[in-house]
Structures are given as structure tokens and as C-alpha cells.
C-alpha positions as CSV (number, residue, x, y, z in Angstrom):
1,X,4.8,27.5,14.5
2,X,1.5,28.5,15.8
3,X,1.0,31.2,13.0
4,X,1.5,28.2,10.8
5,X,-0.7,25.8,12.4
6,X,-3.5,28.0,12.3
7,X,-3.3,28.8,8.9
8,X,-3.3,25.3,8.1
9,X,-6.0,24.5,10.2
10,X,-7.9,27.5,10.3
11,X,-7.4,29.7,7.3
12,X,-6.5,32.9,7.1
13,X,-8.2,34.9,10.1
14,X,-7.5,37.6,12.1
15,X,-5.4,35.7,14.8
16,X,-3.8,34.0,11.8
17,X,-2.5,37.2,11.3
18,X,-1.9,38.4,14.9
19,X,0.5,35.3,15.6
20,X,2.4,36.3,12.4
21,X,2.9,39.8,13.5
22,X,4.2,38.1,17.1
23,X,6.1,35.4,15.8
24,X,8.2,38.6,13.9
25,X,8.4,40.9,17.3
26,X,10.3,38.0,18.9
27,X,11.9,37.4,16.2
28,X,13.4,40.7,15.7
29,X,14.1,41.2,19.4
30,X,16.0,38.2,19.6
31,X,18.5,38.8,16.5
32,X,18.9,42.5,18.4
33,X,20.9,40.4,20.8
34,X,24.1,40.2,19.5
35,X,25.8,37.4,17.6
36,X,23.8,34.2,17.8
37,X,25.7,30.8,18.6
38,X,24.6,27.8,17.1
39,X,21.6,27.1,18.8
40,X,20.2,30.2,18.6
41,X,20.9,30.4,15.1
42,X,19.3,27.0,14.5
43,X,16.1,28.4,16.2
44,X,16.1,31.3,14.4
45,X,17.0,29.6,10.8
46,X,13.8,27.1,11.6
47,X,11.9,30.1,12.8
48,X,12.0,31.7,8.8
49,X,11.4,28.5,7.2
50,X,8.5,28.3,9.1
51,X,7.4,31.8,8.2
52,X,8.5,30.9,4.6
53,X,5.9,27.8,4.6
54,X,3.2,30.3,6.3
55,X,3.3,32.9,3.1
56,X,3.8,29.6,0.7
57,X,0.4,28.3,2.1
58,X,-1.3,31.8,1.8
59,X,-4.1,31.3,-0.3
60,X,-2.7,33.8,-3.0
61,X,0.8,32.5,-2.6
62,X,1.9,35.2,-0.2
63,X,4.2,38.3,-1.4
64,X,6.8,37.1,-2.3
65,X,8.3,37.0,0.9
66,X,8.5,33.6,1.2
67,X,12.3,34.0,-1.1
68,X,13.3,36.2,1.8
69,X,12.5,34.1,4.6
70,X,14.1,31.2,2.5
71,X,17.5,33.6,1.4
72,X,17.5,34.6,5.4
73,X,17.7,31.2,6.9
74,X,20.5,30.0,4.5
75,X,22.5,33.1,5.4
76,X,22.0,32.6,8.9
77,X,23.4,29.1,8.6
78,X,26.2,30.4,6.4
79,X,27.1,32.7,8.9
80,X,27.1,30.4,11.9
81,X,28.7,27.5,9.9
82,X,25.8,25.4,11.0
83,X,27.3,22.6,8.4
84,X,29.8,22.1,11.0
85,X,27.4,20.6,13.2
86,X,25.4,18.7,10.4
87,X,26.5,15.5,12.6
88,X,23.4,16.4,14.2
89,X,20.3,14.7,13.3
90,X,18.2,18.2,14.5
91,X,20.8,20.1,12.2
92,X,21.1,18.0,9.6
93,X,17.4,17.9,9.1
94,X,17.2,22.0,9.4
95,X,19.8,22.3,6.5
96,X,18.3,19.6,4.3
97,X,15.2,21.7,4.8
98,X,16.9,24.9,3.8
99,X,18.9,23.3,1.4
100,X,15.9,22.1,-0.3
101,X,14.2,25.4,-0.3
102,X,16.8,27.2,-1.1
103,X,17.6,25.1,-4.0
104,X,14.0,25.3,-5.9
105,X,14.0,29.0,-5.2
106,X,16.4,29.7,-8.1
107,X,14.3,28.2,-10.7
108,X,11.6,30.4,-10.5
109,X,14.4,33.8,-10.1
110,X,16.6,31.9,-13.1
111,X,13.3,33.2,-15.1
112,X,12.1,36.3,-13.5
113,X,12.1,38.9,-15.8
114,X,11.4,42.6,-16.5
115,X,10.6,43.3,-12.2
116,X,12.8,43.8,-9.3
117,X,12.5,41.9,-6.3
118,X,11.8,44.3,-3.3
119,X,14.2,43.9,-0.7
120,X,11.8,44.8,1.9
121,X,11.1,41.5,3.6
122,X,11.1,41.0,6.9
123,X,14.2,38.1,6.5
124,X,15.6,40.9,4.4
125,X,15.9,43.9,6.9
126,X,16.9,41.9,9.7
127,X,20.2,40.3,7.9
128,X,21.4,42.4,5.6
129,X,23.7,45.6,5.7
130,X,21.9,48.9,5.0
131,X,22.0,49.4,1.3
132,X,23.4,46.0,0.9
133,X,22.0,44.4,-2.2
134,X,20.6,40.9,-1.0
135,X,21.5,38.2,-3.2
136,X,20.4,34.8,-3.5
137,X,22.8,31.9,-1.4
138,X,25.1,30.1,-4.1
139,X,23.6,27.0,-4.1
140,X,27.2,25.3,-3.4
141,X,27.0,26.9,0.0
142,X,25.6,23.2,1.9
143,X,25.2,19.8,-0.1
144,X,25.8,16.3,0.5
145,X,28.5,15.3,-1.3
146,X,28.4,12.5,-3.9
147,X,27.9,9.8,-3.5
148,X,24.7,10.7,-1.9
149,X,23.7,8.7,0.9
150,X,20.0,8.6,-0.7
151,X,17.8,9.0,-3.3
152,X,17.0,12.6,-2.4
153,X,20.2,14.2,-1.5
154,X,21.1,12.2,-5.4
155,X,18.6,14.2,-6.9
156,X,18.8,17.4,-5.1
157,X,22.3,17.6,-5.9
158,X,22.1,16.8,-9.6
159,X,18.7,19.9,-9.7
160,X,21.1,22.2,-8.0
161,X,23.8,21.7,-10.7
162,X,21.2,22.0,-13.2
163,X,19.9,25.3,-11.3
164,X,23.4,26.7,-11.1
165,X,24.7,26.3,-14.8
166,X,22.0,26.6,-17.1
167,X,22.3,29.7,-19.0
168,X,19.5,31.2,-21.1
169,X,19.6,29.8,-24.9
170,X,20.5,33.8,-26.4
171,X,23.1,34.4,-23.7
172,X,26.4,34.5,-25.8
173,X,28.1,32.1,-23.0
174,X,26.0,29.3,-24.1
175,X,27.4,28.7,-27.5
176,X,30.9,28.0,-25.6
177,X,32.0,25.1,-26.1
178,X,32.8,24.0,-22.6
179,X,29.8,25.3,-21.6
180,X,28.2,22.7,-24.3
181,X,30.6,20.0,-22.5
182,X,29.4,20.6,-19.4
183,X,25.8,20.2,-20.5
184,X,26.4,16.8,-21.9
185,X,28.1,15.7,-18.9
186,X,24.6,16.6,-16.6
187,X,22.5,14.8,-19.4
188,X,25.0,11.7,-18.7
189,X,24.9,12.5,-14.9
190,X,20.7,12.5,-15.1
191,X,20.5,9.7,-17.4
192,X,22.9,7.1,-15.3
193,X,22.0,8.6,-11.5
194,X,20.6,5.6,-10.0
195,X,18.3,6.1,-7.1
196,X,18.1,2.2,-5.7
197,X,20.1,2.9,-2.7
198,X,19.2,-0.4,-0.8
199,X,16.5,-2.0,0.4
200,X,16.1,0.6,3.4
201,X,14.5,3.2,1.1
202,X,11.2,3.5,1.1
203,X,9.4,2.7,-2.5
204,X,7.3,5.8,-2.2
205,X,10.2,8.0,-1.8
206,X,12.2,6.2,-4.4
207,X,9.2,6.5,-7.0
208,X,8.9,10.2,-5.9
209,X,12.4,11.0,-6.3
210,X,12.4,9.0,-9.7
211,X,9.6,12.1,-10.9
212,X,11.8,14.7,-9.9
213,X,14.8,12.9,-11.3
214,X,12.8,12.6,-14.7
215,X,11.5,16.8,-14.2
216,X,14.8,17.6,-13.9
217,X,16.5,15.8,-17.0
218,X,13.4,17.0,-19.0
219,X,13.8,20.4,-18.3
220,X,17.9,20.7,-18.7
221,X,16.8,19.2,-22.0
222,X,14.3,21.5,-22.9
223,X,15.9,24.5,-21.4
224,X,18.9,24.3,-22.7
225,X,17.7,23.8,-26.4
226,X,21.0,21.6,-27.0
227,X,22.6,20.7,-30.1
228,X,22.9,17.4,-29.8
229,X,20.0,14.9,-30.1
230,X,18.4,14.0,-26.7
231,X,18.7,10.5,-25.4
232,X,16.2,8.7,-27.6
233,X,14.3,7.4,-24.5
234,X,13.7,10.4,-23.5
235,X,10.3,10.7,-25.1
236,X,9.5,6.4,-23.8
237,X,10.5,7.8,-20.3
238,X,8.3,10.8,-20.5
239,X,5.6,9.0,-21.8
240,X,6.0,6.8,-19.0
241,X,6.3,8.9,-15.9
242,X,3.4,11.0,-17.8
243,X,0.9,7.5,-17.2
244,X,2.6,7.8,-13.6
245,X,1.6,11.1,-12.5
246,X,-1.5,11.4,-13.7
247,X,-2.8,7.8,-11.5
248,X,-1.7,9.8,-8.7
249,X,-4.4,10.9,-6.1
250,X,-2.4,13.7,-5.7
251,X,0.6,15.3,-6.5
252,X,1.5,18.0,-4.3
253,X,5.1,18.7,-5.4
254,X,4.9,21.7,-7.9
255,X,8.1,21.7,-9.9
256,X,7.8,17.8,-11.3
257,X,4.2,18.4,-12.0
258,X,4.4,21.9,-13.8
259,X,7.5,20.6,-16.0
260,X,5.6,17.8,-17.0
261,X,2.4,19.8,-17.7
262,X,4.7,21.4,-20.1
263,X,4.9,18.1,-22.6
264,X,1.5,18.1,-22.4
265,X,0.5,18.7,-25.9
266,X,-2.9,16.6,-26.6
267,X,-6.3,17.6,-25.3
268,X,-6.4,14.4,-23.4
269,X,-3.2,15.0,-21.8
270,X,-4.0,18.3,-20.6
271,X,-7.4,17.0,-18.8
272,X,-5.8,14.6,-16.7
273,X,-3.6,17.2,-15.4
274,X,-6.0,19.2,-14.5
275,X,-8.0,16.5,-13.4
276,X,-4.6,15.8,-11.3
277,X,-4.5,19.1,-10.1
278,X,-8.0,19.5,-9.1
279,X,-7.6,16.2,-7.1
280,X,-4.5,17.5,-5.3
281,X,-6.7,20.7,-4.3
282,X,-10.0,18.7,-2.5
283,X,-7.2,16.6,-0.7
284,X,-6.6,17.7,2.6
285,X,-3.3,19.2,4.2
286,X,-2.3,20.9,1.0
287,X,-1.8,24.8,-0.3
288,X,-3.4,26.6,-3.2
289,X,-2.9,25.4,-6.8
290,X,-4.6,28.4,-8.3
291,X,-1.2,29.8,-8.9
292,X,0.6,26.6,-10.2
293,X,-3.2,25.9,-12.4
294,X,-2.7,29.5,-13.9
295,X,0.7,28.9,-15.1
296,X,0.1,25.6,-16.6
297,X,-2.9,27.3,-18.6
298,X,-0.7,30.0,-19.9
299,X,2.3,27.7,-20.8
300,X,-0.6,25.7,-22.6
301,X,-2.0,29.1,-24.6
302,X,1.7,29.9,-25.6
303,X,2.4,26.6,-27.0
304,X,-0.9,26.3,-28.8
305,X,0.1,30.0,-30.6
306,X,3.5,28.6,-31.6
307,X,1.9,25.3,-32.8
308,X,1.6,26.3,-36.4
309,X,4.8,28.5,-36.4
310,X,7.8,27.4,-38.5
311,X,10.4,28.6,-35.7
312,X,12.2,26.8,-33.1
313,X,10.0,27.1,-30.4
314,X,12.0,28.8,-26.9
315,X,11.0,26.8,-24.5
316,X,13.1,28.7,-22.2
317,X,11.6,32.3,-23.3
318,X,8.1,30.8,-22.4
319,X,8.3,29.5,-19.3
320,X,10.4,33.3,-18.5
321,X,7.4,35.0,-20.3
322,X,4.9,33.0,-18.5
323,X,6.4,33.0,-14.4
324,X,7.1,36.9,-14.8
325,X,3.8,37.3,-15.9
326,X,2.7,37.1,-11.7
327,X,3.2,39.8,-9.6
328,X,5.2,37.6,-7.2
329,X,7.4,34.5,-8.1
330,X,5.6,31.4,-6.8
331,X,7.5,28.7,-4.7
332,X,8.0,25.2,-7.0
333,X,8.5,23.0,-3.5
């Protein structure tokens, strides 16, 4: 927690660093101790994620290591069964944390292509096997079930389905015809998901949650390259939550705003979401967008080159060509 808060406050420095380096001593000695019961393995689960958000705030977006930090607090709550105890305010709050995390991480690994993640995290060496191939938590592992009891667990459940299913568009699998069935049921599933819960929830969460909700219909849309015709409000929707957005001050949640970015096909378009972007970056308590602004560019430069082609446009092969372009995957939270 300190390595975090400086970082935040501070930059990176040389104590920034040196807290780091602790914060992974203790952490190291501790799991040396034998089999960890639930509190410890609480404390120890909220001790990565907190690492996690250090190397996710790094100016350069870390090393990576962020995905094992993430990966190594969902197993850790795996193996202690911490969703037994999710009656726990404390608990529940750690797994919706993980959850959430954990969840995002497989959209930018769903598109990694052509390099190997090394398996030399710290999250890594500490919870896995020697030799064991570490693979990423099935994203079935903790979820609330439906009905959610709010508009985020709603949407978070219907991104992890999306997440969990969505093949790549040459895959032979995806010409099956349950597969097909399956897809048209999520449409349905993101077009009637209703996230008006009561008048407990808070507008600005509801509103948020309505972006991601939108994100994610787009994209299993997109991504999918379907058969069928879309819904035909899809493009009135977009439109709409496009005009949204782009009032924002800021907008610091990176998945909504980099699928968006993607129907952004006119030059004005494009400027207010960089003008978006480069608000979000002069506002204070927020991470780098140079990683998140390079993408966007490059999605932009592909699109432009296929502008004039005849051919069906894979969205689905750009967005892989474009995130595997970095050296590291970057965290969409």
C-alpha cells in the first residue's frame, strides 16, 4: 500500500522502488509459511492487487506483470475458497475487485498474438508448481449470479460471458451452428439487460455501467463479425453514447473508451477523443494514457488503409494486430 501511494503521489523515485522491493520480501516470506487460512489469504490476495495497480500506474504501463499479480490473487482465492466467505462485506469487496480484474484481463490475452507471456512474475513464482504452465483463472471461477443484485455485477457478468465464448472469426468452431446460437442469445442478453435496479443506485454508476454495457454489445458485435444483421439501433445507440463520452471531463475507464474509439471514423470524431483523452490525462488521480492513445492511433491507421478496400474488414484481426503490436499487454480496467 505504501509502494502504491507513493507512486501515486510521488512518481516513480527511488523509494517508490525500494517499498516495491519490501512489499515483495514480506510477501514472499509470509507465503513460505505454510498453508494460509482465510485471512491470511485475504491479505495476501489484496496485497497482489495492490501490486497489480502499482505496475498498472507505471508510467510505461509496467511489464506486464500486472496479469500475474492479477492471475495470482484469483488463484489464491480459488484455493482458499474465499467465495465461501463472500457474506463478508471485506471479502466480498476483495473478490469483486479480483473478479473485475480478472475479468478485463482476458480481453487483451483473447488477442495477444505471435509472443509468449513470461512466466517470470513475482505472482507467478510464488504460486505455481515448478514447470507448471500458469494459465489464466476461468472466468466462471467467482460471479454473482443472475439476477445481479446491481448494475455492475449485471454488466460484469454479461463481459465475462462475452470474454469467455467469443472465438476468433477464422477459427473453424465459429461457423458451428450452436456456437452461432449462443451468440444471438448474448446479443439478446446485451440488448434487454436492464440496469435500473431501484432508486438506491447511484445515477453516475448507472450511466457508467450503461457505457460499458453499450462497449460490450458493440464489440461482441464487431468481434464476432455475425451473420445476422445487428439490432438496427445499434448504430442510434452508438451514436448516442458517442455524444456521451465525449462531454465527459474525463473518462478514465479504458475498455469502454478504446472500443468506442474504434467507431470512430470521421475526423471530427476522432478529435474529441483525443481531446477526451488528453482531458483524462491533465486530471488528477489518474495513470498514463500514452499506451491506451497509441492504440487508438494505430486502430485509426489500420482502418484508414482498409477504407478503400473492397474486403470485409476483420475487425477482430486489427484490434489482435494492433494490442500485440506492444511489448507488454496493457490493462483495459
Amino acid at each position: 500500500m505504501l509502494a502504491s501511494s507513493s507512486l501515486h503521489r510521488d512518481g516513480l523515485h527511488r523509494q517508490t522502488a525500494q517499498l516495491k522491493i519490501s512489499a515483495l520480501q514480506f510477501l514472499s516470506a509470509s507465503a513460505r509459511g505454510g498453508t494460509l487460512n482465510s485471512v491470511e489469504a485475504a491479505q495476501h490476495a489484496a496485497a497482489l492487487m495492490l501490486l497489480g495497480a502499482f505496475e498498472i500506474l507505471l508510467p510505461s504501463g509496467g511489464a506486464g506483470e500486472w496479469l500475474w499479480y492479477v492471475w495470482g490473487a484469483m488463484k489464491i482465492t480459488q484455493a482458499a475458497r474465499l467465495k465461501d466467505y463472500s457474506d463478508q462485506s471485506d471479502v466480498r469487496r476483495l473478490l469483486d475487485w479480483v473478479h473485475f480484474h480478472n475479468t478485463l484481463s482476458h480481453f487483451p490475452i483473447h488477442h495477444w498474438r505471435h509472443k509468449s507471456l513470461s512466466s517470470s512474475g513475482a505472482a507467478v513464482t510464488q504460486y505455481c508448481s515448478p514447470g507448471e504452465k500458469f494459465q489464466p483463472p476461468s472466468l466462471a471461477t467467482y460471479r454473482i449470479e443472475m439476477p445481479a443484485p446491481n448494475v455492475t455485477h449485471a454488466v460484469l457478468n454479461l463481459r465475462s460471458d462475452v470474454c469467455e465464448r467469443l472465438l476468433d472469426p477464422w477459427d473453424p468452431r465459429s461457423r458451428d451452428a450452436d456456437y452461432h446460437a449462443y451468440l444471438k442469445e448474448l446479443e439478446r442478453r446485451a440488448e434487454s439487460l436492464s440496469l435500473h435496479h431501484g432508486a438506491e443506485e447511484d445515477a453516475d454508476i448507472v450511466h457508467g455501467a450503461e457505457i460499458w454495457k453499450i462497449a460490450t454489445r458493440v464489440y461482441l458485435a464487431r468481434a464476432s463479425q455475425n451473420r445476422w444483421e445487428p439490432s438496427a439501433d445499434l448504430d442510434s445507440v452508438i451514436d448516442e453514447q458517442f455524444v456521451r463520452i465525449t462531454t465527459f471531463y474525463s473518462c478514465r475507464h479504458f475498455f469502454p473508451l478504446f472500443i468506442l474509439s474504434c467507431e470512430a471514423r470521421t475526423d471530427e470524431r476522432r478529435a474529441a477523443i483525443v481531446s477526451l483523452i488528453s482531458r483524462t490525462e491533465r486530471s488528477v488521480l489518474t495513470r498514463s494514457l500514452k499506451g491506451l492513445r497509441d492504440l487508438v492511433l494505430s486502430i485509426w491507421v489500420q482502418q484508414d488503409l482498409h477504407a478503400d478496400s473492397d474486403l470485409l474488414v476483420n475487425y477482430h484481426g486489427i484490434i489482435s494486430t494492433v494490442i500485440s503490436s506492444g511489448n507488454t499487454p496493457l490493462s483495459f480496467v
